[in-house]
N, C-alpha and C positions, 0 to 999 in steps of 0.2 A: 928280273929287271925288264919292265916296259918302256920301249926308248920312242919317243916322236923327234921329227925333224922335217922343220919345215920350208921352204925356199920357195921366195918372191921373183917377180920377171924382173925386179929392179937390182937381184946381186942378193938381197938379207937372205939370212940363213939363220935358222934358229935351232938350236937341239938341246934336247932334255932327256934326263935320265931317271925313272922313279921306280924304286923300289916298295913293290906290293910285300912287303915285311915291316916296312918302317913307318914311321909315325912322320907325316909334318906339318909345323915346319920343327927340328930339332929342339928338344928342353934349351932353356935359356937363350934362346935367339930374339934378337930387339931390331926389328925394320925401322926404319925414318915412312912417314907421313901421317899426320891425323886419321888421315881414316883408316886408319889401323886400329885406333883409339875401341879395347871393348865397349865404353861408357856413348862413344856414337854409332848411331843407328843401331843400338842391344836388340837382342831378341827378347821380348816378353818370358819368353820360356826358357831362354839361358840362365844356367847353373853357375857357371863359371863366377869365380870369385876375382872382381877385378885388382884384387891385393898384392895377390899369388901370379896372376898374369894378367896385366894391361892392357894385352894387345888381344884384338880378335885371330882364334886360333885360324877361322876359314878363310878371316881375310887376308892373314899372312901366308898362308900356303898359295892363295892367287896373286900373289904381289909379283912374281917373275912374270906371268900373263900380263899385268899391268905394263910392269916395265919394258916388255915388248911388244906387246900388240897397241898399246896406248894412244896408239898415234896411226893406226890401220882402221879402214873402213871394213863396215862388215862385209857387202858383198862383193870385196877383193879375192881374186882367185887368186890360189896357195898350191905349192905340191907337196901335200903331206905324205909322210914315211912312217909307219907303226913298223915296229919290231920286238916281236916277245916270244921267248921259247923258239922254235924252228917253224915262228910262222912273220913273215911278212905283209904290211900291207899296204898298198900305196894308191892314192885319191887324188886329184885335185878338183879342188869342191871352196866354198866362198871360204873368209876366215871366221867370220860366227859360226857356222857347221865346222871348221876344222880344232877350233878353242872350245867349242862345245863339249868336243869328244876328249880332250887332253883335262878341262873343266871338273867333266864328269869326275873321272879319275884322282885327280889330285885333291876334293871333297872330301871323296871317301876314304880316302886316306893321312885327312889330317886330324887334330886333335877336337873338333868340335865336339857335343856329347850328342846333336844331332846328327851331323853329319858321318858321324863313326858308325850307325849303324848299317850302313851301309858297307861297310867295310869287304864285308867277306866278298862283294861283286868284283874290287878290285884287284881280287884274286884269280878272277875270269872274264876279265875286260874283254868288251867287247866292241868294240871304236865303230863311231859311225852309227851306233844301233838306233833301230827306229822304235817309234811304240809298241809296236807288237811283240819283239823279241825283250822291250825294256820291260814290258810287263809280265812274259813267261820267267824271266832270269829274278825277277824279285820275288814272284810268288813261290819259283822252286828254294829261293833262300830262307824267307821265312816258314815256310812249310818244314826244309830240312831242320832249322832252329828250334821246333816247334816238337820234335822227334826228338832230339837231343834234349831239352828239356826235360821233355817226359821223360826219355830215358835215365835222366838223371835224378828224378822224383820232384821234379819242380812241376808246376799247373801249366801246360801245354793251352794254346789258342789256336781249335780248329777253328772257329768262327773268323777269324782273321781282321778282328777288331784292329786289335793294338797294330796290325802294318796297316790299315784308316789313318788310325790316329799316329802313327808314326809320320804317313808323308803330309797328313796337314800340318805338322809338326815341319817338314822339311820344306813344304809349300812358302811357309813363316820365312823360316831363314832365310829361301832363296833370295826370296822379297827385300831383306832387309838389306841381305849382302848387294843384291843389285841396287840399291840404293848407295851404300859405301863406293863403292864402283864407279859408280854414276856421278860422284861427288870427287873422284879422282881421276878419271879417264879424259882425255882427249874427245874421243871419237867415238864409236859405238859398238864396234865389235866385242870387246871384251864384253860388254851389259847384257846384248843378244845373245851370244853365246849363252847368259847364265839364265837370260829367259827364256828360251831354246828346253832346256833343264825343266823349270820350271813347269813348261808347257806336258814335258814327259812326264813329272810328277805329278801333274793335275790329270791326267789320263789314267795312268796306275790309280788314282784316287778313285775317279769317278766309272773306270771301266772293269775292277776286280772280278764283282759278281756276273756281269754282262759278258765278260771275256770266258770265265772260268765254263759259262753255257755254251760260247764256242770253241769251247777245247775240249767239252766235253767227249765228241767224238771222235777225236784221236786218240783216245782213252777207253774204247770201247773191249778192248782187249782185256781189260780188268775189272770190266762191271758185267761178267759172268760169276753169277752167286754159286755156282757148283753144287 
């Protein structure tokens, strides 16, 4: 259980409790507001059958965000509280970088068919993370995926195409969600925060191969051919 909690100079207090096992938001849950609506702002590349479910799965997992920060500017300062496992951790930092970081997290963890693969990082959140660390924790995930595969007789990607085409793929969404967002929010913290997001996954895009040459030699230990 990954718990955030956050408190204002004016008295609010916010706390949330998410479970990196569960799915959300819960089978059969129905929000109130249009922009929930799958059929506005779709993602071109959404699968989702709006039959079967109406509502957008990434937008109802950020609708408590909405419902609370809706009406908070972005660069209001917050004192956020991360607690997960026997580690704590506490910041007060704007509320775009603080929703950014809870953002992250609550994505990966809901039902999107985008946004799901992502999943496995929110099993080792890392709050706060910047580009550099955003982009070691993705490439050891797909890399480790990529091994399991194989191992399991299915066609493995060392070339690391398909996590390209994954985050153009999540680039898409961001975009779109922040548009729903953007069509529901007060203010601007919640939007920033998810173009915050956005901005790390265009990095992961554009920096794989460029990064993968400076980590080269930290790695030097295992590029002795023996």
């Amino acid at each position: 259980m990954i718990k955030y909690a956050f408190e204002y100079t004016d008295g609010a207090m916010m706390y949330y409790e998410l479970d990196e096992n569960a799915y959300y938001p819960e089978a059969g849950t129905v929000l109130e507001g249009e922009w929930l609506n799958l059929e506005e702002f779709k993602c071109r590349i959404c699968t989702i059958d709006p039959e079967t479910h109406p509502q957008c799965p990434a937008a109802m997992a950020l609708w408590p965000v909405l419902r609370d920060f809706g009406h908070r500017i972005s660069h209001e300062p917050v004192n956020v509280q991360v607690d997960w496992t026997d580690v704590h951790l506490e910041a007060v930092t704007s509320t775009q970088q603080a929703v950014r970081s809870m953002v992250g997290l609550m994505l990966a963890l809901c039902r999107c068919p985008v946004m799901e693969k992502l999943r496995p990082m929110a099993h080792f959140h890392l709050p706060f993370a910047d580009a550099a660390h955003t982009q070691f924790r993705v490439l050891g995930m797909y890399l480790i995926a990529q091994y399991l595969r194989e191992n399991s007789g299915m066609e493995p990607d060392w070339t690391l195409e398909g996590l390209l085409q994954n985050y153009r793929e999540l680039q898409h969404a961001n975009r779109r969600l922040a548009e729903r967002i953007r069509a529901a929010s007060e203010t601007d913290a919640a939007v920033n925060g998810l173009i915050i997001l956005d901005a790390l996954a265009q990095s992961v895009e554009m920096g794989i191969n460029q990064n993968l040459k400076k980590l080269r030699p930290l790695f030097e230990m295992y590029m002795d051919p023996e």
